[in-house]
C-alpha positions as YAML, in Angstrom:
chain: A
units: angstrom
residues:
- id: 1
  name: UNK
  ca: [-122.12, 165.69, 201.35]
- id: 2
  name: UNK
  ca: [-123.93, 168.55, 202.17]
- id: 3
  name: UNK
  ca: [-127.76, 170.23, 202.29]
- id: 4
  name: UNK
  ca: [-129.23, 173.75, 202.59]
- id: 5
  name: UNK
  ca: [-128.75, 175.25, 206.24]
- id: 6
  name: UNK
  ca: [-132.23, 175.92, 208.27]
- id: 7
  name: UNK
  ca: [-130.85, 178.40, 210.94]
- id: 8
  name: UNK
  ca: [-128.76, 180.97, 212.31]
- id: 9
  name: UNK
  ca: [-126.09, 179.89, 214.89]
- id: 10
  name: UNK
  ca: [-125.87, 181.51, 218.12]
- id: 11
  name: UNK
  ca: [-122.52, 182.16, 220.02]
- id: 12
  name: UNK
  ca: [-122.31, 178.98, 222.20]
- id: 13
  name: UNK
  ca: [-118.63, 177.74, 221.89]
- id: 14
  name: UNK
  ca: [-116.50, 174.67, 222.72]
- id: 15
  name: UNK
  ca: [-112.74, 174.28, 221.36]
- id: 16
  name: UNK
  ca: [-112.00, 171.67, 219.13]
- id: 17
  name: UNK
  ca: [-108.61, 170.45, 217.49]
- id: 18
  name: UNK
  ca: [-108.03, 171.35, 214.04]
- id: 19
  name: UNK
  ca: [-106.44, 169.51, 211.54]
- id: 20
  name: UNK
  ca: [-104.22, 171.26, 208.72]
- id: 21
  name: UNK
  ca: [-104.81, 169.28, 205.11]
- id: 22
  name: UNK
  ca: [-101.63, 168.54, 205.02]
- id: 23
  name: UNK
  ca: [-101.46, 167.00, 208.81]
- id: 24
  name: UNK
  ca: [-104.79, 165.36, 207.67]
- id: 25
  name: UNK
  ca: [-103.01, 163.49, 204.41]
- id: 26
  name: UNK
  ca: [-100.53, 161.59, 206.89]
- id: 27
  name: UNK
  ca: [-102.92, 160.20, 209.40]
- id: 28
  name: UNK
  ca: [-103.77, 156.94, 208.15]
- id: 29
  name: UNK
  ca: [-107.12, 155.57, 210.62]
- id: 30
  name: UNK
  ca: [-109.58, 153.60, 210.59]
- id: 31
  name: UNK
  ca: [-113.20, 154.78, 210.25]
- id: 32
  name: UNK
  ca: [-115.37, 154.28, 213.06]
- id: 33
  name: UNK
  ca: [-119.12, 153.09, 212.60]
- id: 34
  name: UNK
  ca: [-120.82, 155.86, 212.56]
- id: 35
  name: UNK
  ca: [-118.81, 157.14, 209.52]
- id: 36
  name: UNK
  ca: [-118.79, 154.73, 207.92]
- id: 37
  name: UNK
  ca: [-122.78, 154.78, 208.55]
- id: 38
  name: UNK
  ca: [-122.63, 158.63, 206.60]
- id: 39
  name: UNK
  ca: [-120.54, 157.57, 203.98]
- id: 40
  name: UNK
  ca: [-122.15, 154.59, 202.68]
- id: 41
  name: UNK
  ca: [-125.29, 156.73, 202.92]
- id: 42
  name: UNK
  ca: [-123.54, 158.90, 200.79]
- id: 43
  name: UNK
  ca: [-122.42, 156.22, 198.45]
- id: 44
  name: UNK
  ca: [-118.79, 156.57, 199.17]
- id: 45
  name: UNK
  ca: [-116.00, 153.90, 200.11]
- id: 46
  name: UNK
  ca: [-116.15, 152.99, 203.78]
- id: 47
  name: UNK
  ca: [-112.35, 152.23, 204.06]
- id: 48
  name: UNK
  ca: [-110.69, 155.64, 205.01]
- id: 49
  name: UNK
  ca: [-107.53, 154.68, 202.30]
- id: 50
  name: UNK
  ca: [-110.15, 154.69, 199.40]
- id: 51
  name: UNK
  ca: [-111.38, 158.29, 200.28]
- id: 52
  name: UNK
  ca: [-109.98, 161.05, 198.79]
- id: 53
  name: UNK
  ca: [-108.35, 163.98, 200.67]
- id: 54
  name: UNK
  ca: [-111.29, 166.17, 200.80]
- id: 55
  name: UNK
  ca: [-113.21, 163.01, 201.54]
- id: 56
  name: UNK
  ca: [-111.27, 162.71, 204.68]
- id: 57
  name: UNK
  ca: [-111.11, 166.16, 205.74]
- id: 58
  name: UNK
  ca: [-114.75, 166.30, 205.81]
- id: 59
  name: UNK
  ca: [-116.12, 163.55, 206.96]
- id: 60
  name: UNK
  ca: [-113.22, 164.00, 210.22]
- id: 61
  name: UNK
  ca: [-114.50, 167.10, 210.58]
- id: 62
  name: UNK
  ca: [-118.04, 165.45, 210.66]
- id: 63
  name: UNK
  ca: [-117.24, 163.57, 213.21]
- id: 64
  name: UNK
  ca: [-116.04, 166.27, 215.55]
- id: 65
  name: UNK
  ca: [-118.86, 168.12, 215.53]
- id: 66
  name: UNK
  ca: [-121.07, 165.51, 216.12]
- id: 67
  name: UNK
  ca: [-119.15, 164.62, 219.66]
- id: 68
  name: UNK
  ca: [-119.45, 168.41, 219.88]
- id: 69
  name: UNK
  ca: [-123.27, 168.29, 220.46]
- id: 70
  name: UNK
  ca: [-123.33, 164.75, 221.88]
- id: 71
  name: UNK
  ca: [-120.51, 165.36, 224.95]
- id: 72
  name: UNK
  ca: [-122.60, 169.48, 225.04]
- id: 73
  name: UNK
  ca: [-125.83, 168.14, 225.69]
- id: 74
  name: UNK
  ca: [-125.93, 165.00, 226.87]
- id: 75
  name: UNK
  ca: [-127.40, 163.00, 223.61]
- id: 76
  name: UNK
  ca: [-127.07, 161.66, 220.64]
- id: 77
  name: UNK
  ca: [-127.05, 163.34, 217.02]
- id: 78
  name: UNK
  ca: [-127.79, 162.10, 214.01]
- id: 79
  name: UNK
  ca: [-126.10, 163.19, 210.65]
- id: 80
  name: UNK
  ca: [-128.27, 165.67, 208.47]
- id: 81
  name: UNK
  ca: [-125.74, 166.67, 206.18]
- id: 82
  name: UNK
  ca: [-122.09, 168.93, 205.88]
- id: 83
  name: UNK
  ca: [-121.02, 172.04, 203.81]
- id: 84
  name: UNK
  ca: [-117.04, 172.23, 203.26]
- id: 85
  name: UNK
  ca: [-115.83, 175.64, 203.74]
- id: 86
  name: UNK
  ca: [-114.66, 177.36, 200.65]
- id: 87
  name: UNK
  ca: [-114.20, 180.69, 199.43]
- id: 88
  name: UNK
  ca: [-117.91, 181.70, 199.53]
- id: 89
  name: UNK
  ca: [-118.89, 179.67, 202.12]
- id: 90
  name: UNK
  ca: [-118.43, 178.64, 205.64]
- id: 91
  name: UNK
  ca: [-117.88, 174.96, 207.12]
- id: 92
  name: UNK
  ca: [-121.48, 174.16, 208.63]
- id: 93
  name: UNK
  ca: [-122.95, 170.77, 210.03]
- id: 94
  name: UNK
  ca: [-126.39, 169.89, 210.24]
- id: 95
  name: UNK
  ca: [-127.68, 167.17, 212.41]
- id: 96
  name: UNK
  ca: [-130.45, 166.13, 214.49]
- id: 97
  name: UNK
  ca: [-131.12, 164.98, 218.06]
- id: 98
  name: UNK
  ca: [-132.09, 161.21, 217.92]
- id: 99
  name: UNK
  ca: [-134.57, 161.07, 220.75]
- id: 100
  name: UNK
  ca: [-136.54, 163.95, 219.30]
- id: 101
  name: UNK
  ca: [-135.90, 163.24, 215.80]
- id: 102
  name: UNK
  ca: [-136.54, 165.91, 212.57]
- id: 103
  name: UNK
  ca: [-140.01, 167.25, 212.91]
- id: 104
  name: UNK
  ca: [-139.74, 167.75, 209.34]
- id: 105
  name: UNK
  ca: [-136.50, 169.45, 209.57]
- id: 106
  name: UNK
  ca: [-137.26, 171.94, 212.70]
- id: 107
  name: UNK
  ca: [-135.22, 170.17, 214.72]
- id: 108
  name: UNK
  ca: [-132.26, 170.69, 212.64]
- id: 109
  name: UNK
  ca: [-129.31, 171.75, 214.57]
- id: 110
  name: UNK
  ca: [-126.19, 173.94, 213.22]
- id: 111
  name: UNK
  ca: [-122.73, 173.75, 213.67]
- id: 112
  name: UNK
  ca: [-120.21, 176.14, 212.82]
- id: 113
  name: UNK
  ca: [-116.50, 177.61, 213.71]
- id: 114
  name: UNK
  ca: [-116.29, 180.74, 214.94]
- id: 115
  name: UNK
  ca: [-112.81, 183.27, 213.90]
- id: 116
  name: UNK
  ca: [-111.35, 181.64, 217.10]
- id: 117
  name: UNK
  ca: [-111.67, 178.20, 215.53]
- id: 118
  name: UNK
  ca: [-114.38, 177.05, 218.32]
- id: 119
  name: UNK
  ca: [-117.57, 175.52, 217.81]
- id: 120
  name: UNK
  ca: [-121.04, 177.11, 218.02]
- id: 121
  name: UNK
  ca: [-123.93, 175.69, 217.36]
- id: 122
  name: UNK
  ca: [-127.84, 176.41, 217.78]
- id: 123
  name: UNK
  ca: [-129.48, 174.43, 219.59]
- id: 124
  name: UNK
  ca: [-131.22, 177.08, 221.70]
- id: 125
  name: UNK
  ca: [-133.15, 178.34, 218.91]
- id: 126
  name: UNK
  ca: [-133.96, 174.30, 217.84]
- id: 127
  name: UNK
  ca: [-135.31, 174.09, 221.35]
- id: 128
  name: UNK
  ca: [-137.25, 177.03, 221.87]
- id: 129
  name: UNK
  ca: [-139.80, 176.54, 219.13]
- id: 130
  name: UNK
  ca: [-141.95, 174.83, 220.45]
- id: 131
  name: UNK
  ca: [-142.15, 177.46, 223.70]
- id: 132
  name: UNK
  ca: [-142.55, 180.06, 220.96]
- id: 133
  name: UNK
  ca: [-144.92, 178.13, 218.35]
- id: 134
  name: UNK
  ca: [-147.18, 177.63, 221.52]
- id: 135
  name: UNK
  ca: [-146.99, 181.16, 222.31]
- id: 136
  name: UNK
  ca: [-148.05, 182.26, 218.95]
- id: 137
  name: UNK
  ca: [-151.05, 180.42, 218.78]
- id: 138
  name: UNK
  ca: [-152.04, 181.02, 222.13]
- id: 139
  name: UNK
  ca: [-152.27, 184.60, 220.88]
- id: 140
  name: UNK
  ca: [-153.90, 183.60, 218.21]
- id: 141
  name: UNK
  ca: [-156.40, 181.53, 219.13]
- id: 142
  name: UNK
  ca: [-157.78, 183.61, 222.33]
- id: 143
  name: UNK
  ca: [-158.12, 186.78, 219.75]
- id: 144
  name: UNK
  ca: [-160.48, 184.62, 218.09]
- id: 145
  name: UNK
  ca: [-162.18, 182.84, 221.25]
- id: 146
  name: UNK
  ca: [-161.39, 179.76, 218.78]
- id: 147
  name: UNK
  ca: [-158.94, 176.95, 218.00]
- id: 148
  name: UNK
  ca: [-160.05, 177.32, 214.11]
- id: 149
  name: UNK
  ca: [-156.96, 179.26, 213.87]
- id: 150
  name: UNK
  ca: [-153.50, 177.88, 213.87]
- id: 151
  name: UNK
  ca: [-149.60, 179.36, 213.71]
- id: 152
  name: UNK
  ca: [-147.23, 177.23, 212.14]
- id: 153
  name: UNK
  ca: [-143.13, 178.23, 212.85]
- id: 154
  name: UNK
  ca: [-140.83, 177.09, 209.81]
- id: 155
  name: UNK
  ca: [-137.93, 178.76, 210.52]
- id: 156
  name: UNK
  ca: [-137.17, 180.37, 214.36]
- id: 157
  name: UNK
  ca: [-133.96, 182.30, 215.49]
- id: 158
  name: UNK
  ca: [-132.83, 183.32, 219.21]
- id: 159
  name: UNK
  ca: [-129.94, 185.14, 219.46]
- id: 160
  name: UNK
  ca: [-129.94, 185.02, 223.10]
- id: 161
  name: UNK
  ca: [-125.99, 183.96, 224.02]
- id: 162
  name: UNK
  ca: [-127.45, 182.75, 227.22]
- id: 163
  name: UNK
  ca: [-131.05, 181.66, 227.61]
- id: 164
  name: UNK
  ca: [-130.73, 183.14, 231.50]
- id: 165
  name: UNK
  ca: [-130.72, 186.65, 229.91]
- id: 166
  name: UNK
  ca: [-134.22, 186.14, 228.19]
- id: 167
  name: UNK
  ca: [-137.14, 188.08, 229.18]
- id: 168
  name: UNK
  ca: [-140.56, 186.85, 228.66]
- id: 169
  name: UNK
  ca: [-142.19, 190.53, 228.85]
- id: 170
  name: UNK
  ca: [-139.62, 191.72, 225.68]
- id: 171
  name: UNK
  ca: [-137.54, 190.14, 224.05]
- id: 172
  name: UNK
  ca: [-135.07, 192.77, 222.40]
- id: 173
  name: UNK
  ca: [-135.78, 191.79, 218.95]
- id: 174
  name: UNK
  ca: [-133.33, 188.42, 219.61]
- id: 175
  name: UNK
  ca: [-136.15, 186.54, 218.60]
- id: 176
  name: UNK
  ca: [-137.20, 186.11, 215.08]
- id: 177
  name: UNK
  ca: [-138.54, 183.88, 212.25]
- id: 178
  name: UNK
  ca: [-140.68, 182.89, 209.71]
- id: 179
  name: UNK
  ca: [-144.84, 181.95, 210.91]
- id: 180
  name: UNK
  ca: [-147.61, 181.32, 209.11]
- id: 181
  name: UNK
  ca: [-150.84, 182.00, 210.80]
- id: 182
  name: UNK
  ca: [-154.25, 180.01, 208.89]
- id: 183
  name: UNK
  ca: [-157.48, 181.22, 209.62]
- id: 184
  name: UNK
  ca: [-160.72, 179.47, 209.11]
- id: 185
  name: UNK
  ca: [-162.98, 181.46, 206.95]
- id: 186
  name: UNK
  ca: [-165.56, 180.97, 209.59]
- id: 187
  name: UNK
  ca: [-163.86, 183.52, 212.00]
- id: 188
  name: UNK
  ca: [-163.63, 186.30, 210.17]
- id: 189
  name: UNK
  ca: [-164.07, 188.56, 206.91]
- id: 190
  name: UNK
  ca: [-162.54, 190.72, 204.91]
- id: 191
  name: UNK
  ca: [-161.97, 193.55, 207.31]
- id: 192
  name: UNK
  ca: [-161.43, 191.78, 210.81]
- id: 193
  name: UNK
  ca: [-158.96, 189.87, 208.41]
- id: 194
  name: UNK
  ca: [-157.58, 193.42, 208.30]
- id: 195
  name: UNK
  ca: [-157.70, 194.48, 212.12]
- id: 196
  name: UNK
  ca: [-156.31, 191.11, 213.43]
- id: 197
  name: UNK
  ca: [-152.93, 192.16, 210.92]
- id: 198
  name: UNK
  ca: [-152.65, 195.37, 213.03]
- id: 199
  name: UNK
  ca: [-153.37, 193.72, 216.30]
- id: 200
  name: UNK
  ca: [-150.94, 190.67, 215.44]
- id: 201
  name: UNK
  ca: [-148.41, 193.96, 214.47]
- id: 202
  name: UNK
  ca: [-149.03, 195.82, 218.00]
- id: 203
  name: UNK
  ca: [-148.29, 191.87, 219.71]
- id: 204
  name: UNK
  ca: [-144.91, 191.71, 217.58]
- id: 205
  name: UNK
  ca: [-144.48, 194.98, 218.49]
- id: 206
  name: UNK
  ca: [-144.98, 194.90, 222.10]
- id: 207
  name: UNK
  ca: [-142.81, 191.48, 222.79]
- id: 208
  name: UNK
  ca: [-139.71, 192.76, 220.94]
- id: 209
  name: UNK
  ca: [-140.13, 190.09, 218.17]
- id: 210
  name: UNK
  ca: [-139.40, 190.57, 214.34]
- id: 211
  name: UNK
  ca: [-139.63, 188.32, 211.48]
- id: 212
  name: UNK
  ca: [-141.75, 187.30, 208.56]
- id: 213
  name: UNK
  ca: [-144.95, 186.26, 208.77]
- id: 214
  name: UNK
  ca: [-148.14, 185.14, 205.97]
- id: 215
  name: UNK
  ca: [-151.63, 185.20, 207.08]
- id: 216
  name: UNK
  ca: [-154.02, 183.35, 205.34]
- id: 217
  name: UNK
  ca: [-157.77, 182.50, 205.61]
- id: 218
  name: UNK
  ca: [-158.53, 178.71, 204.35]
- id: 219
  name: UNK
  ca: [-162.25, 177.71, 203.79]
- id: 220
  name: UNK
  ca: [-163.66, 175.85, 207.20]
- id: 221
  name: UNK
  ca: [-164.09, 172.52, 205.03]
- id: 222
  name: UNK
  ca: [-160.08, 172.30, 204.62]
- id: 223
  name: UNK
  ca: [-159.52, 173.61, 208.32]
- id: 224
  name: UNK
  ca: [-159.10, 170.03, 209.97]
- id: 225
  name: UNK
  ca: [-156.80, 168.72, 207.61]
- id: 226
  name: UNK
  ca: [-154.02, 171.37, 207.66]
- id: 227
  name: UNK
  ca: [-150.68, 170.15, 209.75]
- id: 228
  name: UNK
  ca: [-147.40, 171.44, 209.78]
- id: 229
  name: UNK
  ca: [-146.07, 169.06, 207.09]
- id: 230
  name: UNK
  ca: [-148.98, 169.88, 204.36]
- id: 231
  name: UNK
  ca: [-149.27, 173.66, 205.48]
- id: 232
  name: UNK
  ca: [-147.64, 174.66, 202.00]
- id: 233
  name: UNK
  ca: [-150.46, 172.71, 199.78]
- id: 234
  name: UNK
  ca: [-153.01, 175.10, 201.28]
- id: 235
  name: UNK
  ca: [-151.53, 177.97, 199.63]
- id: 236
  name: UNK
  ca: [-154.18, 177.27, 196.42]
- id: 237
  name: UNK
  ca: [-156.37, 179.77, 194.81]
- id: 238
  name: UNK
  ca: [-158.87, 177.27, 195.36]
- id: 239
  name: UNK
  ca: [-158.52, 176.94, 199.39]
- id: 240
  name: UNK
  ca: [-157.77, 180.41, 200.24]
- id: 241
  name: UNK
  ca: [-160.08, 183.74, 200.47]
- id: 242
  name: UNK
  ca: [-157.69, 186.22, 201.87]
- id: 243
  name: UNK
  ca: [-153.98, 186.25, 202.23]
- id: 244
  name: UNK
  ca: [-151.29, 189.09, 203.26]
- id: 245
  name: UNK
  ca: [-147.70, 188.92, 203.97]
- id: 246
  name: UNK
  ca: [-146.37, 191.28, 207.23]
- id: 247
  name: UNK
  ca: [-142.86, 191.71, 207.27]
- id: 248
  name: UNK
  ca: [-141.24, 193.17, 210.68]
- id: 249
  name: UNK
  ca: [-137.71, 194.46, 210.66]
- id: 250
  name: UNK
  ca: [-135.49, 194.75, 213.45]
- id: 251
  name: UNK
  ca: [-137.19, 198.12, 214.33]
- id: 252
  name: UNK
  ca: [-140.12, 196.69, 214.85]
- id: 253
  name: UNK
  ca: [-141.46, 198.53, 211.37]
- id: 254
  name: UNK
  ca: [-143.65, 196.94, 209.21]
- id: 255
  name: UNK
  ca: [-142.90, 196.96, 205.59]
- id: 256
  name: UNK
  ca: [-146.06, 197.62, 202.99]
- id: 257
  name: UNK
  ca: [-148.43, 194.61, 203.25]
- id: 258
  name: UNK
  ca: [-150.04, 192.93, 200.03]
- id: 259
  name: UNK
  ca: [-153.41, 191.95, 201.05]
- id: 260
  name: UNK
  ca: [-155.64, 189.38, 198.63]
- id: 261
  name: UNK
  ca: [-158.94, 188.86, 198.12]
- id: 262
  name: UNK
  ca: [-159.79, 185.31, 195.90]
- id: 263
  name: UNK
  ca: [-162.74, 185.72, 194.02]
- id: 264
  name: UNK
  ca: [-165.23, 182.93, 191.58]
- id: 265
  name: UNK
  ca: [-165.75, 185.12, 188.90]
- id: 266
  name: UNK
  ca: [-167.03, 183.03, 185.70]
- id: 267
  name: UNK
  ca: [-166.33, 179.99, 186.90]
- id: 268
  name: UNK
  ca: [-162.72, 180.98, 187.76]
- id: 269
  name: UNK
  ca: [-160.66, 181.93, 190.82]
- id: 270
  name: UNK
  ca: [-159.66, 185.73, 190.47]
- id: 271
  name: UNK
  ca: [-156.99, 186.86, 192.80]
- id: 272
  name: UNK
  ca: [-157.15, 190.77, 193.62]
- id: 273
  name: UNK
  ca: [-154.49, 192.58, 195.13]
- id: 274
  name: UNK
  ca: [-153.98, 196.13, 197.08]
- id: 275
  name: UNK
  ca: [-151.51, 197.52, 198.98]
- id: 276
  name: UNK
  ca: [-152.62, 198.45, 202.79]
- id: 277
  name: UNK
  ca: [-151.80, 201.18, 205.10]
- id: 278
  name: UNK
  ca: [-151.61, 199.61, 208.26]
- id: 279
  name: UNK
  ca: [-151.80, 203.15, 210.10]
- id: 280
  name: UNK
  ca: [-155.42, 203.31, 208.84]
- id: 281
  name: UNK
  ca: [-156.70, 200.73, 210.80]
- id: 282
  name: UNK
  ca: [-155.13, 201.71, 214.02]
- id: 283
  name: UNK
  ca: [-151.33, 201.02, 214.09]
- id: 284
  name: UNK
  ca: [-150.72, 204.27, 215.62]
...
């Protein structure tokens, strides 16, 4: 029972009781229906005495975090999936808030144990997306004077302990992520492709933010049919005419971009590549 975790937990922390395996081997219970919902989803027995001990370890432990983020906040979760803790790897729980369901997994929600045994999860960050997603392409759309450009937020990370503290004029470099910006080909070439990377930069730069982000220019025929959940299909040699990946560390320093140019030459798409000096064009 478990998936790939979509998110980095902030410190928000609630006790919880813990179980020992060996406490957990003597309790003979019953399962209650929302386990038994999980593990017949999982194709496991739905009588706790036909699960094995790991079995019911985790799917306790499942349990317990869910009522974590239901009593926190008020609503229901929905199981996304559960990683055991091991030697390489910490206990984490992955659910979903019913009323606003997945989004295509950006409304995934994290649980883990901190060293003190409590629980902290991250639902901040699962919140604040969509404040942060709008933000983005409100930037991005008045540079252009144009709504033929669109951000996209796949993964987002606040590290804000408590949202109170959080500054709308800088934010401290506790907020970071993975965007991708597309760009219809109708709004700019080659080299205002180039100056809107440094003026995205200087934005980044100026709000305290850090992360990953690809910028890509999509023919104007393909524009309208780009959403969040197809986003990745666009990445074709056929659909794209520029591309460049801008990576911002927690200095607020960009790393050395890879811009590309895709070309028809004999009947085939030719991608050409160069490294770019963002200082040329006005960084500093």
């Amino acid at each position: 029972m478990c998936c790939s975790s979509c998110s980095k937990t902030t410190t928000q922390t609630s006790q919880h009781t813990g179980t020992s395996t060996s406490q957990t081997e003597n309790i003979n219970e019953s399962l209650n229906d929302w386990q038994k919902k999980v593990l017949e989803a999982q194709g496991l027995p739905t009588e706790y005495d036909e699960l094995d001990v790991s079995q019911k370890i985790a799917i306790r432990r499942m349990y317990e975090m869910k009522k974590y983020l239901d009593d926190k906040y008020g609503m229901e979760f929905e199981y996304a999936g559960y990683i055991p803790a091991g030697l390489m790897e910490k206990e984490q729980f992955f659910a979903y808030s019913k009323e606003l369901g997945t989004d295509g997994g950006r409304n995934y929600v994290t649980v883990r144990t901190n060293d003190k045994g409590e629980f902290t999860d991250d639902y901040v960050s699962a919140t604040l997306r969509d404040k942060f997603e709008k933000m983005y392409n409100d930037f991005v759309q008045d540079y252009f004077r144009s709504d033929k450009a669109v951000v996209f937020i796949s993964h987002f990370e606040c590290d804000y302990e408590d949202i109170s503290e959080m500054n709308d004029v800088f934010y401290d470099c506790k907020i970071h992520g993975q965007n991708q910006i597309f760009i219809s080909d109708e709004l700019c070439n080659a080299e205002k492709f180039k100056h809107f990377t440094v003026d995205y930069y200087k934005w980044l730069y100026q709000k305290g933010i850090y992360g990953n982000t690809r910028i890509t220019v999509i023919y104007d025929r393909d524009f309208d049919s780009i959403t969040f959940d197809n986003y990745t299909d666009f990445y074709d040699d056929n659909q794209m005419e520029f591309d460049i990946g801008l990576f911002v560390d927690e200095n607020l320093s960009y790393t050395n971009t890879s811009f590309s140019v895709y070309k028809m030459d004999n009947d085939k798409i030719v991608c050409e590549r160069e490294e770019i000096n963002l200082d040329k064009y006005g960084v500093n």
